[in-house]
C-alpha positions in Angstrom: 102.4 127.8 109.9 99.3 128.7 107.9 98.3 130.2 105.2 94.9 131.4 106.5 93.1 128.7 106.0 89.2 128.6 105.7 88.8 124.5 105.9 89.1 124.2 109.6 93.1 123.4 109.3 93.5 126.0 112.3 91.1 124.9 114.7 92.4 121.2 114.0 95.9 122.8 114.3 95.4 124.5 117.6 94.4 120.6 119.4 97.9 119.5 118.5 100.2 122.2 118.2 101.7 124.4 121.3 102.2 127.4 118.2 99.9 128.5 115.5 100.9 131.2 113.2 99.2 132.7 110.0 101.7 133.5 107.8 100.6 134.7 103.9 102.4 134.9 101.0 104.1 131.8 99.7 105.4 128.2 101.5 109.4 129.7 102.2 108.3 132.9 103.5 106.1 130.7 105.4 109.1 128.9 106.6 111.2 131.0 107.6 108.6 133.1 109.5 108.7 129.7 111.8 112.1 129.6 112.0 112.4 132.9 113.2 110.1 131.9 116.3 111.9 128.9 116.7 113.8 128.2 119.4 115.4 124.4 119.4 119.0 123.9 118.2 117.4 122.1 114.8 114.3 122.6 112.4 112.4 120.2 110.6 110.4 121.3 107.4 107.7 119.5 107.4 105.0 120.4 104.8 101.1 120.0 105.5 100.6 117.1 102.9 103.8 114.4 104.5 103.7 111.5 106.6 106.9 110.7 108.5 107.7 107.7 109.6 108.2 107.5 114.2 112.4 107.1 113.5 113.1 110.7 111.2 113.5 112.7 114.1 115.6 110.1 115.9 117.8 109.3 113.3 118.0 113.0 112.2 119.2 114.3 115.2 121.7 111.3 115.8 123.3 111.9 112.3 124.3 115.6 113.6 124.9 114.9 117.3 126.9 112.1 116.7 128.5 112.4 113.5 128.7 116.0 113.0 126.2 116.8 110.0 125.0 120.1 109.8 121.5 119.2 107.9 120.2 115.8 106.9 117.9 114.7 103.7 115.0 112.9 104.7 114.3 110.7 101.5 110.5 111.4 100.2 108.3 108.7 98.9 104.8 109.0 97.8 101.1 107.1 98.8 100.3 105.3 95.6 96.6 104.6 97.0 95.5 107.8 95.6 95.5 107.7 91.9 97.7 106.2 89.4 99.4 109.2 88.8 100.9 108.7 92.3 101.8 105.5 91.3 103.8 106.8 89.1 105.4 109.6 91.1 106.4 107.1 94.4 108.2 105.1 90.9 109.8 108.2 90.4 110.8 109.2 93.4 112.3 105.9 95.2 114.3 106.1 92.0 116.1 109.1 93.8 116.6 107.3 96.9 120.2 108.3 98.4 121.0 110.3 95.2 123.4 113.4 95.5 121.6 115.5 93.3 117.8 115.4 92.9 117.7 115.4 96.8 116.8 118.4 99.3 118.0 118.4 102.9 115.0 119.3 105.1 116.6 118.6 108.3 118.7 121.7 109.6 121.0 123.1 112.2 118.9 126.3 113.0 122.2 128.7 113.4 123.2 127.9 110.4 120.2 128.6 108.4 120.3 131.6 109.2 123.4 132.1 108.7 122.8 131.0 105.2 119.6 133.2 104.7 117.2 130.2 105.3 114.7 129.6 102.1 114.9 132.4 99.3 111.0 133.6 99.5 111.1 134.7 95.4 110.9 131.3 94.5 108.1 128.9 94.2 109.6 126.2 92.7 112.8 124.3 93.7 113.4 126.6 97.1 114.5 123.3 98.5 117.0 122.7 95.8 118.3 126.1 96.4 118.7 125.9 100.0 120.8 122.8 99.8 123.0 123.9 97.1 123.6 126.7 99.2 124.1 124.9 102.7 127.1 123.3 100.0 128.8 126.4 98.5 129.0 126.7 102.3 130.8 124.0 102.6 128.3 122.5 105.3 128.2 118.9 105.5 124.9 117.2 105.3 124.0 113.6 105.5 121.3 110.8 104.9 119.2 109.2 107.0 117.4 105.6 106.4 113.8 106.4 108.3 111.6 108.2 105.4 108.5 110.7 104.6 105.3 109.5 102.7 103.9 112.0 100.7 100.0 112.1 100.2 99.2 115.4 98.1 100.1 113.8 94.5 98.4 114.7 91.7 94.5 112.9 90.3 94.9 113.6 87.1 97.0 115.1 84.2 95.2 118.6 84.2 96.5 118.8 88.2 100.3 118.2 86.9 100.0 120.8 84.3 98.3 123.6 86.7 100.9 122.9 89.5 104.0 123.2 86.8 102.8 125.9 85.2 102.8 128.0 88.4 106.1 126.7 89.5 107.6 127.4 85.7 106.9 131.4 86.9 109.8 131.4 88.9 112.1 129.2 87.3 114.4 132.0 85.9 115.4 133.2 89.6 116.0 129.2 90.3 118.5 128.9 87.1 119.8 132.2 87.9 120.9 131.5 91.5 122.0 128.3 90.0 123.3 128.0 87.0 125.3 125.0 86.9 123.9 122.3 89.4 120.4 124.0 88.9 120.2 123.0 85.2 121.3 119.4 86.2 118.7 119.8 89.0 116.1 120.2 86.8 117.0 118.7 83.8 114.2 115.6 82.7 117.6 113.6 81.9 119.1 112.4 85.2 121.8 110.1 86.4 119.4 108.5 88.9 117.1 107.8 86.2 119.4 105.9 83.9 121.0 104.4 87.1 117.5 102.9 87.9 117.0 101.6 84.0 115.9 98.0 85.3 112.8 99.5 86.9 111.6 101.0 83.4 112.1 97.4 81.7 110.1 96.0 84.9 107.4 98.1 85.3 106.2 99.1 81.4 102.7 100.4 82.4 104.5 102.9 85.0 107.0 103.3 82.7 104.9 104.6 80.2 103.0 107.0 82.7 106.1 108.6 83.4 107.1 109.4 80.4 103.2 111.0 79.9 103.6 112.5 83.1 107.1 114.4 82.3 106.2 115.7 78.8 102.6 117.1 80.8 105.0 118.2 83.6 107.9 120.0 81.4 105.8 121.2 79.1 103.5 123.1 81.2 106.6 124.1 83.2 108.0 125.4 79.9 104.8 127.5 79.3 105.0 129.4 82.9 108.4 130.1 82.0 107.8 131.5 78.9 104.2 133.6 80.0 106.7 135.1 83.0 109.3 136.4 80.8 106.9 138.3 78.4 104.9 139.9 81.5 108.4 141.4 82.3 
């Protein structure tokens, strides 16, 4: 799936792929516009800027063959070669290894995303937080598996973080409003993983310190999308 792309992506696309689409519009109505012309019993999101490791798929579809899951979460880490603000979101992020709240399934049983609705294409910010809290009030079971993604699009520098939140802070009102309970958890800067993980903060003081730089950038900007969204309506 692409987003008509002028950088080459499609020609680079077309030498791997068996299916190229352009699909405009935002990444869940991209999505779900794949789904739709899917055809295997399971879908894997994978975004453009992820890594995976050769054992997802494996242990992905083993989890639901063999033990009955209906999705899996696919824990995310990040490339910390790129800048030290990466650095600072792979400390982040393994801090959320396993968790049973900051965590998104990405792995699916196609039938029943679509049953579900697949991803809600309003949202820009936390569709995949959504999804899974929906595959739940389904009562759907979804499970973990141990093989992992490397992210590579993190942030350069501070003014990056605050660009990317404040676009995502536009649609944060459907998010809560879809979700008001586990959403505000979901979202909340103060989370159980976080203080479950406090050993790493006393370990890693520089990183420490980044983080806390990088969430007042991050919330704040996020804050300032929220607000600019509400007064255009």
């Amino acid at each position: 799936m692409d987003s008509y792309s002028t950088d080459g992506t499609i020609t680079i696309a077309r030498k791997w792929a068996d299916l190229v689409f352009l699909k405009g519009s935002e990444r869940s109505a991209q999505v779900n516009f794949g789904v739709q012309r899917s055809q295997g019993k399971y879908v894997y999101r994978v975004d453009s800027d992820f890594v995976l490791e050769t054992t997802v798929i494996e242990e992905a579809v083993d989890k639901c063959e063999r033990e009955g899951f209906d999705a899996v979460c696919v824990h995310n880490t990040s490339d910390a070669s790129f800048s030290f603000w990466a650095r600072v979101r792979k400390f982040e992020r393994d801090c959320y290894a396993g968790d049973g709240l900051n965590v998104a399934a990405r792995f699916f049983r196609r039938e029943i995303f679509h049953k579900i609705g697949g991803f809600n294409e309003s949202l820009v910010a936390a569709e995949d937080y959504d999804l899974h809290n929906r595959f739940l009030k389904g009562g759907f079971k979804i499970g973990f598996v141990k093989s992992m993604e490397t992210h590579i699009g993190e942030p350069k520098s501070l003014l990056e973080i605050a660009r990317k939140h404040y676009y995502y802070g536009k649609t944060l009102k459907g998010f809560l409003d879809a979700n008001p309970e586990r959403g505000k958890r979901q979202i909340s800067p103060l989370r159980p993983a976080l203080i479950r993980e406090w050993k790493k903060f006393i370990e890693y003081p520089v990183l420490s310190v980044g983080f806390v730089v990088y969430q007042i950038v991050r919330y704040v900007a996020a804050g300032l999308g929220f607000v600019a969204a509400e007064i255009r309506r």
